[in-house]
Structure formats: structure tokens, C-alpha cells
N, C-alpha and C positions, 0 to 999 in steps of 0.2 A: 267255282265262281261262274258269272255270266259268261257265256258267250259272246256276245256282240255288245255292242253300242248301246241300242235299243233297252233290252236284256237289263246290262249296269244299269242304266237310268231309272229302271224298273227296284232295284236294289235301293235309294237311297236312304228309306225308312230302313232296310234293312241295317246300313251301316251306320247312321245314326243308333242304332240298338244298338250296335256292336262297342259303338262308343260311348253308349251309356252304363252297358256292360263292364266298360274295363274304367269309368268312372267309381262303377257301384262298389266292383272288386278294389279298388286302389282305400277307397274311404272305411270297405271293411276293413283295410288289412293297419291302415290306422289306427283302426278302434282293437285293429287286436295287440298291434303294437302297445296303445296304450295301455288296455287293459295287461300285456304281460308283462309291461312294468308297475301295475299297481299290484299284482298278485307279488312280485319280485318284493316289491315295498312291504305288503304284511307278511311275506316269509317273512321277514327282515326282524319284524317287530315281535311274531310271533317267538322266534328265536329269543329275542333278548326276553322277553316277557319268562319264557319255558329258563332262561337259565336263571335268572332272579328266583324264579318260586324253586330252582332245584337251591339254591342258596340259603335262600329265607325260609323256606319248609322242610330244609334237610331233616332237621332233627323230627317233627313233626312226621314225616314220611316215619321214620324211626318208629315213632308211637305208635302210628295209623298199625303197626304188625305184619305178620304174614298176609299175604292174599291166598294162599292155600287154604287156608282153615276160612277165610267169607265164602271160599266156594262151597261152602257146605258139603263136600263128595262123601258118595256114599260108598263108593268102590274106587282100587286101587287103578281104574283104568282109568274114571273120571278122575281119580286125581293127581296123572299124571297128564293131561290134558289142559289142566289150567294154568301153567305156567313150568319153565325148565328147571325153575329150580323147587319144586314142589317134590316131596318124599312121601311115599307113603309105611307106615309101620308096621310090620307085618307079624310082630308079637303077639301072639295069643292073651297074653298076661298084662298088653302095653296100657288100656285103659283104665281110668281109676273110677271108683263111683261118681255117679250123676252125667260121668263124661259121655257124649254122642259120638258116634261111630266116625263122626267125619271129623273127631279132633285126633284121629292117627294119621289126615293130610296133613302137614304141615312142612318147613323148607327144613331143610338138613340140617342145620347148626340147632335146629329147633327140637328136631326129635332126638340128637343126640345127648341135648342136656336132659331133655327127660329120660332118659335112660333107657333109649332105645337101642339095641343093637346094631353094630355096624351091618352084621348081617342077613340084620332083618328087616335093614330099609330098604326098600324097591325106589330105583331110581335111574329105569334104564335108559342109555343115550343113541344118540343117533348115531351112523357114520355115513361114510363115502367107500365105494367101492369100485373102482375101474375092470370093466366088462372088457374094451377095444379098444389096444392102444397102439395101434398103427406109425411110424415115426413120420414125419413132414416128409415129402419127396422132393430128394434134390437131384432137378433134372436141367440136363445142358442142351441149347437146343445148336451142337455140333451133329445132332441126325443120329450118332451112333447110338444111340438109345429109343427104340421106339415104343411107347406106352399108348395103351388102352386111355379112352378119359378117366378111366371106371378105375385103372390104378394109380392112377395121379391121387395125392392125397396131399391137401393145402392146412387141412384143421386138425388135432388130436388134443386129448382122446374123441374116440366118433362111438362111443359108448358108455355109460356109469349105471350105478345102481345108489342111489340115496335113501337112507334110514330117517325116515324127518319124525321128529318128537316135537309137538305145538311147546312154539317161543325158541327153540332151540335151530338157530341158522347152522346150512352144513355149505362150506368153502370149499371149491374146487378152483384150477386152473386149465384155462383152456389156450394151447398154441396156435397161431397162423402164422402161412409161409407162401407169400405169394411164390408159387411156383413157374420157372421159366420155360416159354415154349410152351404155353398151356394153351388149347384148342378154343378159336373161336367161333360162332355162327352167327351171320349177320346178315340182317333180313332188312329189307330197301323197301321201305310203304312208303308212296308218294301221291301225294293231290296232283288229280290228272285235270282239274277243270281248264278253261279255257285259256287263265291268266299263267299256267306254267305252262304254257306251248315253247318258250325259247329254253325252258326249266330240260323239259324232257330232250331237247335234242345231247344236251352236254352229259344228261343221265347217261347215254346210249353205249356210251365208251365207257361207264364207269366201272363194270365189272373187270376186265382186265387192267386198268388200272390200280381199281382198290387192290387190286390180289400179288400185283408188285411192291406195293406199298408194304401191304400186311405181311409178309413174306419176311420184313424187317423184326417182325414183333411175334409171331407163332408160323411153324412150318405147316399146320391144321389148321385154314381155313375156308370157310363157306361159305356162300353167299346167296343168296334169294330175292326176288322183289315180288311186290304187289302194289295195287292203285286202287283208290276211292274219289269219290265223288259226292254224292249226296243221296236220301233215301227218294226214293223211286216212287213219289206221291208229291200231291200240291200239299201246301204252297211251295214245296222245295223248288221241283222241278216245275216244266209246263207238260201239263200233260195231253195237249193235242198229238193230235197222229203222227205229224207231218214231224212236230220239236221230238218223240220220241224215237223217231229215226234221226235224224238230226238237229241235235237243241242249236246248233248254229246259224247264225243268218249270214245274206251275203254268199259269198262262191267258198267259205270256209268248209271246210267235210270235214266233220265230229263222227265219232262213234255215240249210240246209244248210251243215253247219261244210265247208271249202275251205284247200288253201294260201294261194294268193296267184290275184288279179282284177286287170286291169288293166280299172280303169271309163271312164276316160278320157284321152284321148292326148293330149299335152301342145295348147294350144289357147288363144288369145290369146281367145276368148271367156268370160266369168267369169261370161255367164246361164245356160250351159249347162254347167257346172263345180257350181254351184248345183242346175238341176234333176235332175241325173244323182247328185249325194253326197244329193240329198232321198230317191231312192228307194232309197237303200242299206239294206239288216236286220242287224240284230245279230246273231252266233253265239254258240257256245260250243266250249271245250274243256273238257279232264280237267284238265290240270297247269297250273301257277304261268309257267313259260317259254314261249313264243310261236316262234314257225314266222319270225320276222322275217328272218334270216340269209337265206332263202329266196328271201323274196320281193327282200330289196335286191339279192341275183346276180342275177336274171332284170329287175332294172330298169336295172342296168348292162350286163349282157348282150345284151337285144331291144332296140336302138338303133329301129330301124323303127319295131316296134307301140307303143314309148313314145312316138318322135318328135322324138328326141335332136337338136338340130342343131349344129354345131360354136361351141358361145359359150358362156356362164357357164353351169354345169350345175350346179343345187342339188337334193338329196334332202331332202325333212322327212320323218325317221322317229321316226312319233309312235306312244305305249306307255306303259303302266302296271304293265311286269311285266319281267322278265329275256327271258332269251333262250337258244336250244337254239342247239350251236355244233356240229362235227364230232366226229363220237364217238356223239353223243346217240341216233342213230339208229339203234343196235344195238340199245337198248330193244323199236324196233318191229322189230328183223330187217333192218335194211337195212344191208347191209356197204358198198358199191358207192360212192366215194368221189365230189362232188360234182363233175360233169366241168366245168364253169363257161362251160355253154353254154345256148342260149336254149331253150326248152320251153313254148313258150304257144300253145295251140290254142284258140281264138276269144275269145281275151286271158285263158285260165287257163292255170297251171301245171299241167301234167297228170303230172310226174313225179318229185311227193313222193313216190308212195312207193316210187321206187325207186333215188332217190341219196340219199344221204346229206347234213346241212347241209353247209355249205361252213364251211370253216375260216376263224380270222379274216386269218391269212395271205393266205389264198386271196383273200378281199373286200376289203384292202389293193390287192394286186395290179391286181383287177380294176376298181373303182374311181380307181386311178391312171391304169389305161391307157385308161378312158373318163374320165378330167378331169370325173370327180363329187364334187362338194364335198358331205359330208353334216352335217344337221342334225338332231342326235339331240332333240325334244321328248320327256320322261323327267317323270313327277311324281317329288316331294321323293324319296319311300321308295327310289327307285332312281338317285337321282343318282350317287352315289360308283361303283356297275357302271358306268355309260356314262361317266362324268370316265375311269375307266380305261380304258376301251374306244377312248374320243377317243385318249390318246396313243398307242395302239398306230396310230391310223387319220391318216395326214397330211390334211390342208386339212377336218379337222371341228371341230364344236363341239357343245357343249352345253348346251342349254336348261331351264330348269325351270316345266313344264305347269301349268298349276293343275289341281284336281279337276276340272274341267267344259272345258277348253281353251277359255277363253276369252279368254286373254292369249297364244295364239297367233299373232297376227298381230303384237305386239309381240317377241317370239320371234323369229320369222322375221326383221325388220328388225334388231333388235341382231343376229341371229348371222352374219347377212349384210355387217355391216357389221365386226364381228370380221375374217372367214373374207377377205375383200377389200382389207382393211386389211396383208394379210402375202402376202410372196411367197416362195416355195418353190423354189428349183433341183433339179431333181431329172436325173441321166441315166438311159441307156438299158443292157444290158449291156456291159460294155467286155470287149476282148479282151485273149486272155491275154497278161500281162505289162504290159499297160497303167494307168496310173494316172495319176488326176483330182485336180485340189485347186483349191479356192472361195475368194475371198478378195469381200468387200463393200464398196461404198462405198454407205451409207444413206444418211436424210434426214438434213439437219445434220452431212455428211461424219465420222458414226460408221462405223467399219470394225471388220470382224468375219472371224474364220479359224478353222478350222477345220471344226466340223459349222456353225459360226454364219456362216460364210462364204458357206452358200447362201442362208440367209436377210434379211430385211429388214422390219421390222414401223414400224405405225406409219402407213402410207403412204396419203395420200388422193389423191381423183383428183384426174391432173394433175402428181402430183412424180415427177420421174423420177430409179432409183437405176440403179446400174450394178456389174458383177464381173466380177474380173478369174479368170479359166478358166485354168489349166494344164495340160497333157497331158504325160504323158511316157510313153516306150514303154523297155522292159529290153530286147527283143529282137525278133526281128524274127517274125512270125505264121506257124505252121509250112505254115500252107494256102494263102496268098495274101501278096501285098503291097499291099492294098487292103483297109481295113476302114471299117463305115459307122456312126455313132453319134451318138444324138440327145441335145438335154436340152432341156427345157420347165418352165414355172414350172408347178406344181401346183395345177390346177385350172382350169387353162387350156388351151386346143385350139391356139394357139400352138406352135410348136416349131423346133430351131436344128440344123439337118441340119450335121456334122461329116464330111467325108470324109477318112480318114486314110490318107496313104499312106508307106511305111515304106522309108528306105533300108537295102538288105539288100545290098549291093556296092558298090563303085566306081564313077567313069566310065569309068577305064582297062580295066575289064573288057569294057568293049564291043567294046574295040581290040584284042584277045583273038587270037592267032594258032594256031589249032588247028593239031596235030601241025607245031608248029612244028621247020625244023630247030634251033634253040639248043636243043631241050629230045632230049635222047638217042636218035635213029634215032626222031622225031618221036612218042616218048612222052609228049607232056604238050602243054601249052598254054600257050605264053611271054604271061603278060599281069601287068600293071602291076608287068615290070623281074625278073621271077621266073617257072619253071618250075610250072604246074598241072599234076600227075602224072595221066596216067590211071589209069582202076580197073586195082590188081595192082600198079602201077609208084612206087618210090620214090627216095629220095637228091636230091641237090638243085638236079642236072639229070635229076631219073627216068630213070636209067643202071643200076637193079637193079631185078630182079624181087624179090619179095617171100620168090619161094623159094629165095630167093642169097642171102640177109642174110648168114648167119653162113657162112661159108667159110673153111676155114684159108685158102687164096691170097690171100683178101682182108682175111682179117686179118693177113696179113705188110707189106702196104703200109701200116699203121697203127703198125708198130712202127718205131722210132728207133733207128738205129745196131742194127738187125737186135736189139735186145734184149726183155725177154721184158714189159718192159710195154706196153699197149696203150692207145694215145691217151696214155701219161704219167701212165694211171690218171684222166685228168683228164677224159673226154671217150668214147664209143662210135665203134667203129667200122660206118659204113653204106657199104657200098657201095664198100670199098677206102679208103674217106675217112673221115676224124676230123670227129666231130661233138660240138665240146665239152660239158661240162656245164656247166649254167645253177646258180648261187649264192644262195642265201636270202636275200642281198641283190642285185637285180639290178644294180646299178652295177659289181658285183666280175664281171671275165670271163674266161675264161679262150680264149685264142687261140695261132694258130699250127697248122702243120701237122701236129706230133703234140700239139698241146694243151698244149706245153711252157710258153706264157709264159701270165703273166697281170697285171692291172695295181693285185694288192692287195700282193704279197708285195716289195717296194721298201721301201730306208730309211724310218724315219720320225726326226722330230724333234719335239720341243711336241708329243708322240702324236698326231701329224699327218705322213698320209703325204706323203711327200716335202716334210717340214714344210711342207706348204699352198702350195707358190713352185714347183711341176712337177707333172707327171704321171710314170703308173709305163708303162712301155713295157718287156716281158717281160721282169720285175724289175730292169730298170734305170730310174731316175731322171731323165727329162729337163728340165733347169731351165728357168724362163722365164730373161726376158732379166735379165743383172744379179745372179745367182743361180748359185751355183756350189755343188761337194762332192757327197758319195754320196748325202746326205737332203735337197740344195738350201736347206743352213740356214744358209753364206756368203753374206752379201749384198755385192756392189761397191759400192754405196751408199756416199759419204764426209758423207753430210747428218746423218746420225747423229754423225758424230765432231768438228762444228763447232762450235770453243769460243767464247763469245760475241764476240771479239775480232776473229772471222769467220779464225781459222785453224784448218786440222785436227789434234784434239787438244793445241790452246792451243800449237802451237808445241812440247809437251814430250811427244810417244809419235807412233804409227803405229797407220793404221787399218783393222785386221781384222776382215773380215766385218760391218762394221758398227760395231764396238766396239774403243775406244780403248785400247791397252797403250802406256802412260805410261813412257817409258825413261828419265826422270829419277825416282829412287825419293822423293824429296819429297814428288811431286805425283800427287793421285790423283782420284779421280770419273770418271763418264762422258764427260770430255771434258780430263780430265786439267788442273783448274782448279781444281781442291782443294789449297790445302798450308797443314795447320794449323801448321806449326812455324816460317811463313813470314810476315814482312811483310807490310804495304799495298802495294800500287803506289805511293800518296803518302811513305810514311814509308822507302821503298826508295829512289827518289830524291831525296829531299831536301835528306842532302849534296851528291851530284854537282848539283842545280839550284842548291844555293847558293853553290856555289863558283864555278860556273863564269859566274851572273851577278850575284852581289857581291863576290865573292871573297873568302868566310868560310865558315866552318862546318868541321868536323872536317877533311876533306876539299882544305885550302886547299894546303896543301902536295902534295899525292898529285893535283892535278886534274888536271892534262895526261892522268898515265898510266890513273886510274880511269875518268874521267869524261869517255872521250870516244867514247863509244859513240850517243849518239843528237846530233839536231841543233836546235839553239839557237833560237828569233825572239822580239824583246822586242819587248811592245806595248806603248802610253803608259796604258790606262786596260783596268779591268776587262771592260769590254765590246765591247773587241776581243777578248779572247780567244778560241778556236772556243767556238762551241753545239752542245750535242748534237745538236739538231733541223737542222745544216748540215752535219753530216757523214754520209758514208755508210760509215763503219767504224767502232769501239768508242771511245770517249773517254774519260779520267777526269781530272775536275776534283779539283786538290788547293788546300789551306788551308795552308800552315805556319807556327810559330813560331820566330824565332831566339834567339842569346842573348839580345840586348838587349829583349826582348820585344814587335819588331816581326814584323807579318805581312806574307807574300809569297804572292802567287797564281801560280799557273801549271797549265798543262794537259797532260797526258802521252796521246800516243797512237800506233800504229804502222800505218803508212799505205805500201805495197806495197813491205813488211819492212822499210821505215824508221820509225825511233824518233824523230817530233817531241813537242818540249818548247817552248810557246808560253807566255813570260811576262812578270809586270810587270815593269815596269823599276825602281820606287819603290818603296823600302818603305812599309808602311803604318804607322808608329809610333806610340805613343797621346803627347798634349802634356803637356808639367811641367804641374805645380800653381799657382795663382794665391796668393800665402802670406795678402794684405791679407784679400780676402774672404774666406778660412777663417778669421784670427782675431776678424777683425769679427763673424764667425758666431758663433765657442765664446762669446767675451764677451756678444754678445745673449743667447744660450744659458742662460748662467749666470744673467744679470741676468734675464730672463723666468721660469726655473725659480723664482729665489726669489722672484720678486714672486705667484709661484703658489703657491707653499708659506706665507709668509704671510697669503695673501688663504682658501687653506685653513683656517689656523689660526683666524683672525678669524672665518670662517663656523663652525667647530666651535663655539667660545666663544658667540658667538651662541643657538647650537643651543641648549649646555647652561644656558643663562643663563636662557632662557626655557622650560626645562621647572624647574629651578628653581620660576620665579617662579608657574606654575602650578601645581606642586606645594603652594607656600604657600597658594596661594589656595582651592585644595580643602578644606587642612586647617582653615583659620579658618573655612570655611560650616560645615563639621561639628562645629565646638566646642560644645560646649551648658555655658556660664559656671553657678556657683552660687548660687541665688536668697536661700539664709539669711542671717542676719546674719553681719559679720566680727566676729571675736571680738575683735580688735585694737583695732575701729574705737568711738570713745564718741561720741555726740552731742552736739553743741556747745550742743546747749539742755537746760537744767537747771528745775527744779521744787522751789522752798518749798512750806511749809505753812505760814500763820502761826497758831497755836495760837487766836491771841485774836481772829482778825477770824473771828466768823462760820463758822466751820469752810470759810472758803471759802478755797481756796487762790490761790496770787499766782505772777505768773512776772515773772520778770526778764529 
């Protein structure tokens, strides 16, 4: 940052950029927001879309055939290349006429119906082979154990060998174990500009501190710093004489502004981490953004003068401003693109000013391939820059500085304990054609696919997760049959060496007969049961040169009965010989020596060829067994036309092709057991059973000559009769009733074409009537009935008798009598006067 007053003021375009900057960043990462929910959206649909057509064109797929046989392969290597489940036929004998050399690719259910040998198909597979299986190291950090980093072991296997066959994925699993007490080294890069002057005083003591701390969490570790500032050219800096001795103004004393210092190399000592960051000075620069890009390549780069060792590798990149990124450095004139190589001459970067910063690509990159975990310290004002900086950057995190970095070393332990807490799969380039897919088992056997498949969060030391790796290869690598490929958990110096080797031929191609005689005046090479043409040479014992294809001579041996089509139209002529064409469905072929037959154009029946019961053999029908006619749609089968009585078509038709024609026109259905205009079996014989074992019924007279078609057995009780469940032919139990309105049981059945009739010998008659107790009955009847109907009448009476007398009694409480005198009524006591006594009157 600036220096001085002055200086900032000098900055404000600058910061203004910086906030247009993290404007521009904010509205990209909108746009990607959005767009990766609209990619999220046509997965979506694509999905639904891909499982309807696997729905609605299953059978269709069916039809479309093998894809082995469109690959047209001419060789057993190509045509085990085009798909895992392809075979090739390695029968000498396996093709028939007209057929081309590449209809012995096809998939195994396929060659096998054609009568290809189980051991003559070539169908070699892939596998998985563990090289180094070293077990997880469980280590205690009680001291009594003291390990190398180099035999610390977090990941196994750290070795395989894969057999990969194109289409065919090979599955491995892979362990991790964070391991306790594992070694860290941890390198202190700080912006030295003017605005961390209070920054660097608290740095001063950090080494001994951190190293108390970390003591908590590995008995091994290290610790290093270094400082930047910005590239040592305008507009960065100023470059007068006077600013590059001191870019300060004022009585401030700066040191000389610089790229990037490496002060100390990483160093398990933390007194001398201490006296070495005490005599560090503050700089300055011009602009708002910092040289830091800079310095973190040459700290991931100089492995040596930093002092990197193969074990946990942590960066603190600590700042209170933005950051110049590739591009930036056209400002000062530097085109020359960051070569992302090490440049430190007596531990400074000496060639700021003439590469360009490094992109953040580039620092991803480089950063992964030295397994450095970084720890961005950021005060508040610039969090949101480095939150998105983090996710462009795997195995980092994000810290927030106070103004003075005093909460540094709190910092350091949360981010470390974040960054450790997750594990990363990550590989190496894979070759072309080849593809990788991650599947997880975490802690608490959560599993995770996808991009979440490499990962595993959460994870303390000590638990161990595991993933399972798939590889698969499309084809075979056009440079070699040996390719070599790593993957390593991020942030780790761990790594799982893959050796992949790729079957691109046969075994039988070993056995390989160069200029053999079967292949034409030893033009080609007879291997696995088929002619290898040499170069120029073709036909399917390479018997033409290339410049003989088309020749009238030899287009006459492709014509039939000397006429004027070729192949039958069906098929090319190569080489004097018919080579038919192949069908948009491959199951349809066309064969024979002019391509005349083929095995789709045959009857069909139920729009199935050769109704589904033969094959087509140049357009004729071959039935299986039992199966007869042009379309194979007679069946000799007689199980169809068996009427439940266990004869064929009930005794009344003949049965054709499967299906009953009924010669008695009564009776009809599929087994000729239908006759609506027809009797019961019971009510059919009836009279003949009655006549001929009581000697009644319609029938009595006529029974010699009607009724004597089946054969007679009386039994004494119903349960001799047969039971269904004792017979092994149809039976029918009858009921009937005669005149007299008794019942007679018996059983009708036909038993190897005899008609038995098994029945009672008694009838079952119902008893007269008893007359005494019936009329004892009606008289009780009658006499109960009235004694009920009076005893009814007496309760009604009852009833009304007492609402009556209730009725009265309401009305008398209600009466209110008249209190005057009766006018009728005189009082029986009378009143003189006697004049003379006194005026006093007298009663009598």
C-alpha cells in the first residue's frame, strides 16, 4: 500500500478499480450461479427425457441388434474394442456363405446361438491388481514413537495395476486415515506495505507463540516467514531516487519497496522466527493491490530456499488490500506471461519486472502440485475478494485479521483445523479416452457421487473414510498400451500410483501365422480362425489385390443363373465372391452364395415371423418340433383341445393345430363343451338311471333299448358313492326327484370310454304326517291366540280407564268454586225486633 497521505490520495482511481473489480467479480459469479442452475435444470430434463426413450424404445433398442456386428471389425482386437460385451469367433468353420469376416464380432448370447464354441470365443476381461498395500499408520503422539514423514502412511493402497478392456469399468477401493501427530510446515508471507505497520509489530512474537500452540496438535513443527510488496516498476511503485530509497514521506523510515523476501526458511526454531520478523521495515507502494500473486508462485515454486518437506504444507497469506492478477502487468510494460518457475537470488525475487503475475489458474495449478494448503488472513473490508478467491483455490480457506493481526494465531488454528477436517481426491491427467468416477463412504457411512464423491468433510483424527475409484477406458491409446496415473488427497504429499494397461487384441493373435498358407499364396496372416490381409491385399482369404476389385470376370462369378443382377442386388461383389449386405437391423441377414436368401422375408403369423415356433432359412420356415405349415402356426399339440372330462374336444370335434372343430353342430367353445340348447348331464340321464334301477320314470317301457348304453353299480348308502377327490377322470354328482317326490342319488362318469353310473339303491322319500300333534297344535293355537287377544283387550281397558281417571283429577285441582252467596240458599236463622223491649232486638 501507500506510504503516506500524499501517496493514498495518489491511489484513488486506484481503489475505485479495485471496487469495480469486486463489483465485476460479484456479477460474474451471479451469472455463474445462474447459469449452474440452468445446466442443473437440463440435467434434469435430460434425465427424464433419456429414461422415457429407455421405456418407449426398449423393445426398439431390441430390434436396432448388436452393435458389434455395425462395427464392421475386421480383426479380433478391433472387435473387442467396440464394446465389453462384444465376442469375437474364433472358429475356422464359424462362417457360412456370403457371410463377411466381421459377422464373427458379435455379443456372446449371439455367437453362441450360432453355434459357436464356448471355446472359441475370445472375450478377454479386464482386472485389478494391487502392487503396494501398506496398512494406515496408527500413530499416538505420546512421543514414544518417533516416525520419519516418509513412513507415515494416511492412504492405501499407494500402488495398483489395471487391465482396462474399452466399455468395461474396473472398481477399486481406496482408504484414508488421518493420521495423529503428523508433521506440519508452515510458512508466514505477509504484506509489508506501509498500511500493516501496526500488522508487523504483533507478527514479532508470533513464532514462539504459534509453536506453543501447535505443540497442541503435532510434536513436528516448522515454521518460516517471508514479505512482499509490489513489482519494482511504475506505475506500481515511484520510481524516483529519493521514493526508491525510501517510498515514505514525512520522518517515517521505510526500507526499499521489493517484490517478494524470503526472511526465513522454514525452521522449527520460533526464537529466531522472532528475531529475524523484529528487524523487518515497512515499505510502500503506489496502488490499492499488492504484488501477492508473486510472491505465493515463488513460495510454491522454491521448494529448497523455502525448505518445503514432504508433510502438511500450510501458507498464511496475510493483507489488507486486493491483489494484481495476470493482465495487471501490462500497466508497467511487462507482456511475458508468468513462466511459474523459481527466481530467488539470495532469497529475493529478482524477476518482477519482467514476468507478468501469474494467473489464478496458474496458482491453483501450482499450488496442487506442491500439496500447499493456503490460508488467506484478509481484514473485514476485503473478505468477500478472498471468500471468492478461496473457491476458485481447492484445500484453502479464509480468515478475518483484525486491524492489528492480533487474532492471528487464533486464525491460523481454526483454519487449520477447517482445511484438515476435509479430504480431497483429486487425479492426475488422464489419457485420452479414459474416464474416472468417485463414489464416498464418510464418517457415519454418508456416501456421496458425483463431484461430492471425492470428497469427505467432517473428519477428525483418527476416523478412517474410504472410495470406491472407477476407471474405464473407450479405446485403446493411440502411442502405447501402458499409461501411468496418479491421484492424491489435496493437500497432501501422499499419492496412489495407477498403472494402467489396456487390452488392445486377443490372446489368439499371438498364435498369429504370418503369410500363412490358408490365407491366399500366403497374403495375410491366419490368426484367431480368420485371414489378416496384408497391406494392398483383400477378400476374405486376401485372394485380390486391391487393383482387381471391380473386374467384369469377376463380376460374372457373382451372378446367378448367368443373369444380370449382382449379388441378387443383395450383397457386393469382392473378389469373384459375394459379400452380402448388412441390415439397419442386424439380426436380419442376408446369405448364400449369390445373397439370395435371407432370414426376414418368411411367413409370418400373430405378425410374428414364422409365428414366433421356427426360424426363416432362405425364406423358408423351419418349425420347431411339434409345429407345422408355411408360417409354423399349426401346432400338433392335442393339450389345448382337452375337454375337462379329459377327452380331446369333449368326445364331439377333432383337433387342429391346436384348436377344436366340433363335428356335432350343437356344441361349441374351445373344447367343444358348450351346448346351450342342451341338458345337464344329471337331467340327461335321469330317466335311463330311473328306469333301469327302480323301474319308473318316463322311460319304463323303452329301457332295454334306450338305456343301455352305460354300466350300472348300486350302493347301499350315500357315501359309497365315488368322490371326486378318488377319481382320476371327471365325475358328476347328480340329485333327482321322481314322481312320487322321492330322491335318488347317483354318479355319472366315463372312465376309458366306459359310461359308469354308481347308485342308491333306496329311495330317499320324505314321512306322512303325524294328524294327533297337528291338531293338538291348531286347538292350542287357537285357544292361546284368544287368551292373547283378551288379555290385550283387558290391558287396553286398563289403559284408558286410568287416563280417564287422571283426566278427572286434573280438572277438579283446576276448578276455582264461587265464593258469593247462593241465591236459592235462605238461612235457617231468622231475626225479630220486639218494638216494646228496649229497642233491643230478640232471636229465636
Amino acid at each position: 500500500m501507500a506510504a503516506s497521505g500524499p501517496q493514498h490520495g495518489g491511489t484513488a482511481e486506484a481503489r475505485v478499480s479495485v471496487s469495480s473489480s469486486q463489483q465485476l467479480l460479484r456479477e460474474i459469479l451471479k451469472k455463474k450461479t445462474f447459469l449452474h442452475h440452468l445446466v442443473q435444470q437440463m440435467a434434469l430434463w435430460l434425465l427424464l427425457v433419456a429414461t422415457l426413450s429407455s421405456v418407449l424404445c426398449g423393445s426398439w433398442a431390441q430390434q436396432e441388434g448388436s452393435v458389434c456386428i455395425k462395427a464392421n471389425a475386421q480383426s479380433c482386437g478391433e472387435c473387442i474394442q467396440v464394446a465389453e460385451t462384444c465376442g469375437w469367433c474364433a472358429d475356422e468353420n464359424f462362417l457360412t456363405v456370403g457371410e463377411s469376416k466381421s459377422a464373427r464380432c458379435d455379443d456372446l448370447e449371439s455367437l453362441k446361438k450360432r453355434n459357436c464354441a464356448v471355446t472359441k470365443i475370445e472375450n478377454p476381461r479386464g482386472s485389478v491388481s494391487i502392487d503396494k498395500n501398506n496398512p494406515v499408520t496408527n500413530r499416538k503422539k505420546d512421543g514414544s514413537e518417533k516416525l520419519k514423514p516418509e513412513q507415515i502412511t494416511q492412504i492405501q493402497p499407494q500402488k495398483l495395476t489395471l487391465t482396462l478392456r474399452s466399455g468395461e469399468p474396473q472398481t477399486f477401493e481406496l482408504k484414508f486415515k488421518r493420521a495423529e501427530d503428523y508433521p506440519i510446515d508452515l510458512y508466514y508471507l505477509m504484506d509489508l506495505s506501509f498500511s500493516m505497520k501496526d500488522d508487523l509489530e504483533n507478527v514479532k512474537n508470533l513464532g514462539t507463540d504459534l509453536m506453543r500452540e501447535m505443540q497442541e496438535i503435532t510434536s513436528d513443527f516448522r515454521i518460516g516467514f517471508g514479505s512482499f510488496v509490489e513489482k519494482t516498476v511504475m506505475p506500481y511503485i515511484s520510481t524516483t531516487p529519493a521514493k526508491l530509497i525510501n517510498p515514505c514521506t514525512g520522518n517515517q523510515n521505510c526500507t526499499s519497496p521489493f517484490s517478494y523476501k524470503n526472511v526465513l526458511k522454514l525452521t522449527d526454531k520460533g526464537d529466531e522466527f522472532n528475531r529475524l520478523v523484529s528487524q523487518q521495515q515497512i515499505s510502500g507502494n503506489l496502488d490499492s493491490p499488492e504484488g501477492g500473486f508473486d510472491a505465493i508462485m515463488q513460495v510454491a515454486v522454491c521448494e529448497n530456499q523455502i525448505g518445503w518437506r514432504n508433510v502438511t504444507r500450510l501458507l498464511v497469506f496475510s493483507t489488507d488490500a486486493g491483489f494484481h492478477f495476470a493482465g495487471d502487468g501490462k500497466l508497467g510494460g511487462i507482456v511475458l506471461p508468468n513462466d511459474g518457475r523459481c527466481h530467488l537470488e539470495n532469497n529475493v525475487y529478482t524477476m518482477s519486472h519482467y514476468y507478468d503475475y501469474p494467473s489464478i489458474a496458474h496458482l491453483v495449478q501450482k499450488l496442487s502440485d506442491h500439496n500447499i494448503q493456503t490460508i488467506f488472513a484478509v481484514t473485514e473490508e476485503f473478505q468477500p475478494v478472498y471468500k471468492e478467491l478461496k473457491n476458485l483455490i481447492p484445500k484453502s480457506a479464509v480468515g478475518t485479521l483484525s486491524s492489528n493481526s492480533s487474532n492471528v494465531i487464533k486464525l491460523i488454528i481454526d483454519a487449520y483445523n477447517s482445511l484438515s477436517s476435509e479430504v480431497i481426491l483429486e487425479n492426475g491427467r488422464l489419457p485420452e479416452g479414459v474416464s474416472i468416477t468417485y463414489k464416498s463412504i464418510c464418517k457415519n457411512g454418508v456416501e456421496g457421487t458425483g463431484e461430492n464423491g471425492r470428497k469427505c468433510s467432517n473428519i477428525s483424527i483418527g476416523d478412517e473414510v474410504s472410495f470406491k475409484v472407477s476407471i474405464q477406458s473407450e479405446k485403446c491409446p493411440s502411442h502405447g498400451k501402458t499409461e501411468v496415473i496418479k491421484i492424491k488427497p489435496l493437500g497432501f504429499t501422499e499419492e496412489v500410483e495407477i498403472v494402467l494397461n489396456f487390452i488392445c487384441d486377443c490372446q489368439c493373435a499371438t498364435k498369429g501365422e504370418p503369410n500363412s498358407e490358408k490365407c491366399y499364396e500366403g497374403n495375410g496372416t491366419f490368426e484367431c480362425g480368420a485371414c489378416k490381409c496384408n497391406e494392398g491385399r483383400i477378400g476374405r482369404l486376401c485372394e485380390c489385390s486391391k487393383d482387381e476389385v471391380r473386374t467384369e470376370d469377376l463380376d460374372a462369378n457373382c451372378r446367378k443363373d448367368n443373369g444380370t443382377d449382382i449379388c441378387s442386388n443383395n450383397g457386393d461383389c469382392v473378389c469373384g465372391t459375394c459379400e452380402c449386405k448388412k441390415r439397419e437391423n442386424p439380426a436380419e441377414i442376408y446369405s448364400g452364395k449369390y445373397c439370395e436368401c435371407d432370414n426376414f422375408n418368411c411367413d409370418r403369423s400373430n405378425n410374428k415371423l414364422c409365428g414366433g415356433h421356427g426360424r426363416c432359412e432362405c425364406r423358408k420356415c423351419i418349425c420347431d418340433a411339434n409345429y407345422t405349415g408355411s408360417a409354423c402356426d399349426c401346432s400338433l399339440e392335442t393339450a389345448s383341445c382337452l375337454a375337462k372330462n379329459g377327452q380331446i374336444c369333449n368326445g364331439r370335434g377333432t383337433c387342429e393345430c391346436g384348436i377344436c372343430k366340433c363335428t356335432n353342430p350343437k356344441f361349441q367353445g374351445p373344447t367343444c363343451e358348450v351346448c346351450p340348447t342342451c341338458p345337464g348331464v344329471c337331467a340327461e340321464h335321469k330317466d335311463c338311471v330311473q328306469c333301469r334301477a327302480f323301474e319308473a320314470g318316463e322311460k319304463k317301457d323303452t329301457c332295454e333299448r334306450d338305456c343301455s348304453y352305460f354300466h350300472l353299480i348300486k350302493v347301499k348308502d350315500r357315501n359309497n358313492l365315488p368322490q371326486p377327490t378318488d377319481q382320476s377322470f371327471p365325475l358328476t354328482h347328480c340329485k333327482e326327484r321322481d314322481a312320487n317326490d322321492c330322491w335318488f342319488y347317483y354318479t355319472y362318469a366315463i372312465r376309458n370310454d366306459t359310461k359308469e353310473v354308481y347308485v342308491m339303491e333306496l329311495l330317499d322319500c320324505p314321512a306322512g304326517p303325524d294328524i294327533i300333534p297337528i291338531v293338538a297344535g291348531v286347538v292350542a293355537g287357537i285357544v292361546l291366540i284368544g287368551l292373547a287377544l283378551l288379555l290385550i283387550w283387558k290391558l287396553l281397558m286398563i289403559i284408558h280407564d286410568r287416563r280417564e281417571f287422571a283426566k278427572f283429577e286434573k280438572e277438579k285441582m283446576n276448578a276455582k268454586w264461587d265464593t258469593q252467596g247462593n241465591p236459592i240458599y235462605k238461612s235457617p236463622i231468622n231475626q225479630f225486633q220486639n218494638p216494646s223491649y228496649g229497642n233491643k232486638g230478640a232471636s229465636l
